[in-house]
PDB file as gemmi writes it, atoms N, CA and C in Angstrom:
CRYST1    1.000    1.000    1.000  90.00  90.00  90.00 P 1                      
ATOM      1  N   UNK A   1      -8.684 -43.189   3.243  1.00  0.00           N  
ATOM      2  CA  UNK A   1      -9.240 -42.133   4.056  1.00  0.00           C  
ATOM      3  C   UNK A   1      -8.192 -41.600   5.031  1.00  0.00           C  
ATOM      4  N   UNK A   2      -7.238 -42.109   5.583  1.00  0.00           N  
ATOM      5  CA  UNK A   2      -6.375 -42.017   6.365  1.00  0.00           C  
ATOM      6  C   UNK A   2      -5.405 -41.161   5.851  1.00  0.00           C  
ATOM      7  N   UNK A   3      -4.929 -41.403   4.765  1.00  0.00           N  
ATOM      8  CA  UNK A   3      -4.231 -40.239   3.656  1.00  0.00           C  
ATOM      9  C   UNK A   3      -4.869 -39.132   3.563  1.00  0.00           C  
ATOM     10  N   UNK A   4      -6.113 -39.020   2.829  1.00  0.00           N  
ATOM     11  CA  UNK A   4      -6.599 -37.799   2.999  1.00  0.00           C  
ATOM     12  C   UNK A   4      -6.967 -36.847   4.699  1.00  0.00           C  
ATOM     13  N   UNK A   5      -7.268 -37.420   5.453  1.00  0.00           N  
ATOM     14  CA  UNK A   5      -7.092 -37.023   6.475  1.00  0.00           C  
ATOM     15  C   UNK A   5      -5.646 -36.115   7.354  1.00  0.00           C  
ATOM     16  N   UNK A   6      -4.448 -37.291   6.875  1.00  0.00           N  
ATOM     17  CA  UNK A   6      -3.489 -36.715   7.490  1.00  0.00           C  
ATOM     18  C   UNK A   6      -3.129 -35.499   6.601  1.00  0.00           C  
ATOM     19  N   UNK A   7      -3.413 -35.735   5.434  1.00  0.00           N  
ATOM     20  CA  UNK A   7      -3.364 -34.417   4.329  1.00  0.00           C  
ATOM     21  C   UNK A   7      -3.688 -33.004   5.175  1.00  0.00           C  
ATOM     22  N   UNK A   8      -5.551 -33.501   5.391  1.00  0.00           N  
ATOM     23  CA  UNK A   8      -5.943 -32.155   5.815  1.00  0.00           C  
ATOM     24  C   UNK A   8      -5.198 -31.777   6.900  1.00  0.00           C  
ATOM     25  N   UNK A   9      -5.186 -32.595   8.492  1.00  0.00           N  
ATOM     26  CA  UNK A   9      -4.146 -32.146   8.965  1.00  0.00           C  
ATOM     27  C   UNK A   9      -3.022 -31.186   8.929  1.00  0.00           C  
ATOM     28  N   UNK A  10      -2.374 -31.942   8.049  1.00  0.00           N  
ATOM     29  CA  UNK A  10      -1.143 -31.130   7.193  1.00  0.00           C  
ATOM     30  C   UNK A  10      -1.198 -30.077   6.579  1.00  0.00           C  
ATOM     31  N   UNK A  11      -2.316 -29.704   6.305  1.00  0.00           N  
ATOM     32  CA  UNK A  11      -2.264 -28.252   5.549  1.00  0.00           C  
ATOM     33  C   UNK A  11      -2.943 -27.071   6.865  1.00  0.00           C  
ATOM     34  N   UNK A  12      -3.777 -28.068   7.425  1.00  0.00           N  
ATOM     35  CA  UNK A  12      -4.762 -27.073   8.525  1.00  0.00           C  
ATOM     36  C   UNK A  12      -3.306 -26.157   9.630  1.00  0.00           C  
ATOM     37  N   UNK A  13      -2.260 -27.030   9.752  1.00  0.00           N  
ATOM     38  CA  UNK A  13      -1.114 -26.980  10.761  1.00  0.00           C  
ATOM     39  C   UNK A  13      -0.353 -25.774   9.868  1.00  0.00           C  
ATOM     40  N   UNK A  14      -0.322 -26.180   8.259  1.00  0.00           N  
ATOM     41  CA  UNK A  14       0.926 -25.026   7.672  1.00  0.00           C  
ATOM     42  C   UNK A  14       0.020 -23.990   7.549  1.00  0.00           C  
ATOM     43  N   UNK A  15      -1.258 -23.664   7.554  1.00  0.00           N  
ATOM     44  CA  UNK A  15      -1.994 -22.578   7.883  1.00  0.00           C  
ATOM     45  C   UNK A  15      -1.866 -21.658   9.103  1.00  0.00           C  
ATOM     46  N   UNK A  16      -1.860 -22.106   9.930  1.00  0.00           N  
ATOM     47  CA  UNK A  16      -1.716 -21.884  11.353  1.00  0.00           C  
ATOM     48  C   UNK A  16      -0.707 -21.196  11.563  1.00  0.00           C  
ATOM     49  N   UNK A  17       0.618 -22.255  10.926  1.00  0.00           N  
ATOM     50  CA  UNK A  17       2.257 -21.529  11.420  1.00  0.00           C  
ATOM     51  C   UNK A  17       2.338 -20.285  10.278  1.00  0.00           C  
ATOM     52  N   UNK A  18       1.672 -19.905   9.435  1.00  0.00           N  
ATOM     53  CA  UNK A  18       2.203 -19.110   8.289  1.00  0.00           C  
ATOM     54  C   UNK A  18       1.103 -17.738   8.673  1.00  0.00           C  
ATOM     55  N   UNK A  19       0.660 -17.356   9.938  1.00  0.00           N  
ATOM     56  CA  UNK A  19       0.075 -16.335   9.716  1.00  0.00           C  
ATOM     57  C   UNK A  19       0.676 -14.962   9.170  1.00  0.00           C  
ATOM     58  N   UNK A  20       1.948 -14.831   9.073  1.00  0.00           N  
ATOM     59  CA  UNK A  20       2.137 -13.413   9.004  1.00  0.00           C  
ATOM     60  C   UNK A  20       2.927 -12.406  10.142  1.00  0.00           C  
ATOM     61  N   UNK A  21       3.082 -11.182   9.412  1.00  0.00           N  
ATOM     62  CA  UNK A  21       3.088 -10.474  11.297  1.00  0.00           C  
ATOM     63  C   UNK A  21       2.300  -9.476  10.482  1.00  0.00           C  
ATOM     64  N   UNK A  22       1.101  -9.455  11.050  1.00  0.00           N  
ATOM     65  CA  UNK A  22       0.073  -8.689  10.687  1.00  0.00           C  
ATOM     66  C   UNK A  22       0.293  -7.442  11.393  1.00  0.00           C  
ATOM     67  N   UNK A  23       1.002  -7.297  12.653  1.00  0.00           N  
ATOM     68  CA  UNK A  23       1.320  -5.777  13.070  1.00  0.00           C  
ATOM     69  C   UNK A  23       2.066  -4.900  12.289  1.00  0.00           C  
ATOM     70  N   UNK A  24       3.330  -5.636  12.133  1.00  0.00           N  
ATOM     71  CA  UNK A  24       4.367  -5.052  10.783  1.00  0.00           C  
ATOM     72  C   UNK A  24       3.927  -4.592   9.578  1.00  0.00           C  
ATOM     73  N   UNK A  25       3.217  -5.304   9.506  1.00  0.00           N  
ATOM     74  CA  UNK A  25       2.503  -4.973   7.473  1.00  0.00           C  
ATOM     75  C   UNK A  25       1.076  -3.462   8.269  1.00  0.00           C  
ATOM     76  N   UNK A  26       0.973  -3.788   9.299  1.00  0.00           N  
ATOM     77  CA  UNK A  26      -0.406  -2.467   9.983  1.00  0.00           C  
ATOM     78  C   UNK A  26       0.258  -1.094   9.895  1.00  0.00           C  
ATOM     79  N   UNK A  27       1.809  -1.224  10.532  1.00  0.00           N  
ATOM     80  CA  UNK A  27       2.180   0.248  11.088  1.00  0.00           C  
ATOM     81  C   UNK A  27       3.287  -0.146   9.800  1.00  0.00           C  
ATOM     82  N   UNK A  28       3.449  -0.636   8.480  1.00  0.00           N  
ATOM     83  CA  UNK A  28       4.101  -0.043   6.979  1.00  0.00           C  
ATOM     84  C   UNK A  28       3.117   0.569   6.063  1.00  0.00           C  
ATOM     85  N   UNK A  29       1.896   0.380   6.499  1.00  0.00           N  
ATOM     86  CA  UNK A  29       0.881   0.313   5.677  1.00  0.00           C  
ATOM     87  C   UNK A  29       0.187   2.168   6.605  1.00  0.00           C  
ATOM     88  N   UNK A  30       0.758   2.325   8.049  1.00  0.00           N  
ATOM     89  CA  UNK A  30       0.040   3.754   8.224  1.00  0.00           C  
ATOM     90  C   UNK A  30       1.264   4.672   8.236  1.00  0.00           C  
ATOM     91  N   UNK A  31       2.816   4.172   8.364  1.00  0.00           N  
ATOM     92  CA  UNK A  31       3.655   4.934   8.027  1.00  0.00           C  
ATOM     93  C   UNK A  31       3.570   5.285   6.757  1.00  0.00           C  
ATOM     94  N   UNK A  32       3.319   4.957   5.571  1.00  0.00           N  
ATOM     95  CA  UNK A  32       3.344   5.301   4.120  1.00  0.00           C  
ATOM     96  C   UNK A  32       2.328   5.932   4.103  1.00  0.00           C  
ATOM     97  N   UNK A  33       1.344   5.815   4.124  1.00  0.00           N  
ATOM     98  CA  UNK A  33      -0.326   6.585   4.311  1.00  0.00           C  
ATOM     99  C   UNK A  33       0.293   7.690   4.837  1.00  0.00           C  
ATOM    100  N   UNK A  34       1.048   7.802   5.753  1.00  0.00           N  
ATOM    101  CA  UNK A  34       1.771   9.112   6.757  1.00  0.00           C  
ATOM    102  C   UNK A  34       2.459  10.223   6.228  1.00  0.00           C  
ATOM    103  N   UNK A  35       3.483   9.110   5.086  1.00  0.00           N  
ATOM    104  CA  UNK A  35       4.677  10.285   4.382  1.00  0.00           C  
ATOM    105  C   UNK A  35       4.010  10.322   3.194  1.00  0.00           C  
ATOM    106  N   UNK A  36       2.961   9.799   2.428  1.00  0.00           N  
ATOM    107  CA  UNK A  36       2.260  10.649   1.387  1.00  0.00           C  
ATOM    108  C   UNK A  36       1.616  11.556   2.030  1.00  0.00           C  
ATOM    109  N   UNK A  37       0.467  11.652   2.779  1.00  0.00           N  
ATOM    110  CA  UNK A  37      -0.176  12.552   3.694  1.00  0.00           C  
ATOM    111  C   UNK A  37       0.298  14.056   3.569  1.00  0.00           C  
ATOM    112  N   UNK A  38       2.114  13.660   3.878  1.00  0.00           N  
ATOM    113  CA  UNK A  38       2.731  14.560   4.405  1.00  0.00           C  
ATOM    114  C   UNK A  38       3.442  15.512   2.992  1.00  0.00           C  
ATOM    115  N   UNK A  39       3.878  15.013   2.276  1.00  0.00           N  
ATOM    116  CA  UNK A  39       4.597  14.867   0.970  1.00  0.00           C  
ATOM    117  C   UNK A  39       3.553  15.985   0.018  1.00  0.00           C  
ATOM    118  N   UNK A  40       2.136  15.511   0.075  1.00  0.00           N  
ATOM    119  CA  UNK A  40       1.186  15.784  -0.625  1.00  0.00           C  
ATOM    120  C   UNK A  40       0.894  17.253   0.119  1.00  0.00           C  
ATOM    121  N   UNK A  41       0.548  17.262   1.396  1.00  0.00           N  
ATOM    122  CA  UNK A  41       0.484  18.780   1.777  1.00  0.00           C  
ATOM    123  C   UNK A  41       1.547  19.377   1.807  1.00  0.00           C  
ATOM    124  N   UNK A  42       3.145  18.705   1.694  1.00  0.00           N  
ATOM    125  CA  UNK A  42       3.728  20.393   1.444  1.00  0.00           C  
ATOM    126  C   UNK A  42       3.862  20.527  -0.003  1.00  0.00           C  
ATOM    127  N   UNK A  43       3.727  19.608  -0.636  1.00  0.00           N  
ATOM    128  CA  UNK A  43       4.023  19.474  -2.054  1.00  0.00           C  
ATOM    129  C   UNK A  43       2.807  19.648  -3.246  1.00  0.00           C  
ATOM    130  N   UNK A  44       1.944  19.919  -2.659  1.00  0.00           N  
ATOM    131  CA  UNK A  44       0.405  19.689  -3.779  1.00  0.00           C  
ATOM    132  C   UNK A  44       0.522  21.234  -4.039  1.00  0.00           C  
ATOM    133  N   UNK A  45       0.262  22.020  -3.291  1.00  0.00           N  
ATOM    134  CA  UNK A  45       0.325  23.631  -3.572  1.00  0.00           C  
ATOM    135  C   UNK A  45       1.235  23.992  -5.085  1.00  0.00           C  
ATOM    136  N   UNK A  46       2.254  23.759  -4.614  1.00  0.00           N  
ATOM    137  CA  UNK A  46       3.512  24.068  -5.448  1.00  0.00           C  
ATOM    138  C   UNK A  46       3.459  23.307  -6.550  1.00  0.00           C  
ATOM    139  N   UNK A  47       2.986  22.135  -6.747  1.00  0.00           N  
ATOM    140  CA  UNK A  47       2.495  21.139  -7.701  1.00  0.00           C  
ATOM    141  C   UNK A  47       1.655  21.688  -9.103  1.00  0.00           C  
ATOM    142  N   UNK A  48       0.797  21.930  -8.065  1.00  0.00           N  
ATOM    143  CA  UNK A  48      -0.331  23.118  -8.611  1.00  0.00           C  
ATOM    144  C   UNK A  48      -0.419  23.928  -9.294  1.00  0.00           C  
ATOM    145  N   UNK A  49       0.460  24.531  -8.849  1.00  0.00           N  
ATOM    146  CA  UNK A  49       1.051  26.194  -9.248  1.00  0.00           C  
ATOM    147  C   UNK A  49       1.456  26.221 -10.702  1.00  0.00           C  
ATOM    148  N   UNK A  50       2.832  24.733 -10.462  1.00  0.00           N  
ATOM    149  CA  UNK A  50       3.370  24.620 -11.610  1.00  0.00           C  
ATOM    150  C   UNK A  50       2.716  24.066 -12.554  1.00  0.00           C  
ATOM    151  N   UNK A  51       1.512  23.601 -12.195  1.00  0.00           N  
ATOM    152  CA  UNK A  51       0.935  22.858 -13.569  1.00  0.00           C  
ATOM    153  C   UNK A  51      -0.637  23.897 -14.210  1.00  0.00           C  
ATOM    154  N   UNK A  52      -0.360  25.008 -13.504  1.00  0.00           N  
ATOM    155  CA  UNK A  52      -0.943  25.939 -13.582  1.00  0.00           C  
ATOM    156  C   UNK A  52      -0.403  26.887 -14.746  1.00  0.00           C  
ATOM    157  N   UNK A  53       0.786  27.056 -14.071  1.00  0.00           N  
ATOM    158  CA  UNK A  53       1.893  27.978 -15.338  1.00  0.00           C  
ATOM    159  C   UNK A  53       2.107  27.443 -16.346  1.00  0.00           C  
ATOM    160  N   UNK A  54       2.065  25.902 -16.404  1.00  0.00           N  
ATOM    161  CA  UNK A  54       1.968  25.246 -17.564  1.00  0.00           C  
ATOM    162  C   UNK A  54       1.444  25.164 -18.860  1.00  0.00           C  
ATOM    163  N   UNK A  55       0.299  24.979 -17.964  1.00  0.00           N  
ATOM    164  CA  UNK A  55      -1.111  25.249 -18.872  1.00  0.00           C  
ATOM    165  C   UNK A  55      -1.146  26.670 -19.484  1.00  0.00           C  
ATOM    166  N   UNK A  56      -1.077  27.617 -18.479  1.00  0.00           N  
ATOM    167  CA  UNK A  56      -1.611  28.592 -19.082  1.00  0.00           C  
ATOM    168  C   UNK A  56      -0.096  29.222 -20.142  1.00  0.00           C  
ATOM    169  N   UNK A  57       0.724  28.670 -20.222  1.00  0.00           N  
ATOM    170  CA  UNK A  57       1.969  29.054 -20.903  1.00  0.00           C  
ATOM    171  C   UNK A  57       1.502  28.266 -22.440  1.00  0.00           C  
ATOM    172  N   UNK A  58       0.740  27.636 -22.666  1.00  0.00           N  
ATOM    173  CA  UNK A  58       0.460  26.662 -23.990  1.00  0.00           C  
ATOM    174  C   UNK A  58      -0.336  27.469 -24.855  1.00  0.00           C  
ATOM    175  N   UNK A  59      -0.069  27.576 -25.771  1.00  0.00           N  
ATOM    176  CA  UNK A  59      -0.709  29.016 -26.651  1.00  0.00           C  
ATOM    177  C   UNK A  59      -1.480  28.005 -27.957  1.00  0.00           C  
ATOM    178  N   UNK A  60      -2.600  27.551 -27.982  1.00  0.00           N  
ATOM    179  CA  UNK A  60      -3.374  27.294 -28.945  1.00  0.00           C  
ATOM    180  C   UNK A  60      -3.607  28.137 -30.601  1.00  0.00           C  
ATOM    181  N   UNK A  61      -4.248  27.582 -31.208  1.00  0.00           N  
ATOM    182  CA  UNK A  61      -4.535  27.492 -32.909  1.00  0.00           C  
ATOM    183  C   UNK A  61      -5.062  29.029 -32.847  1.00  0.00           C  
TER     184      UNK A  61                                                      
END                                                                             
């Protein structure tokens, strides 16, 4: 019992020290959200356009 005990111990402690940096992964996670955001409104229009001309450039049967 003493084994298993210091076990749990032992894992409850490397839990503890291994949180993370949960701020870092917060503000990579709203900077990227940010430059698609951004990417997508100047870039979706024009996106558009071209897959517009695309299409309608494809001459069927």
């Amino acid at each position: 019992m003493t084994r298993f005990r210091s076990w749990w111990i032992g894992a409850a402690r490397a839990v503890q020290e291994d949180r993370g940096d949960v701020p870092g992964w917060v503000l990579i996670t709203l900077m990227t959200a940010g430059l698609v955001t951004l990417l997508w409104a100047l870039a979706g229009p024009l996106l558009g356009d071209l897959f517009t001309r695309a299409v309608s450039s494809v001459t069927g049967p």
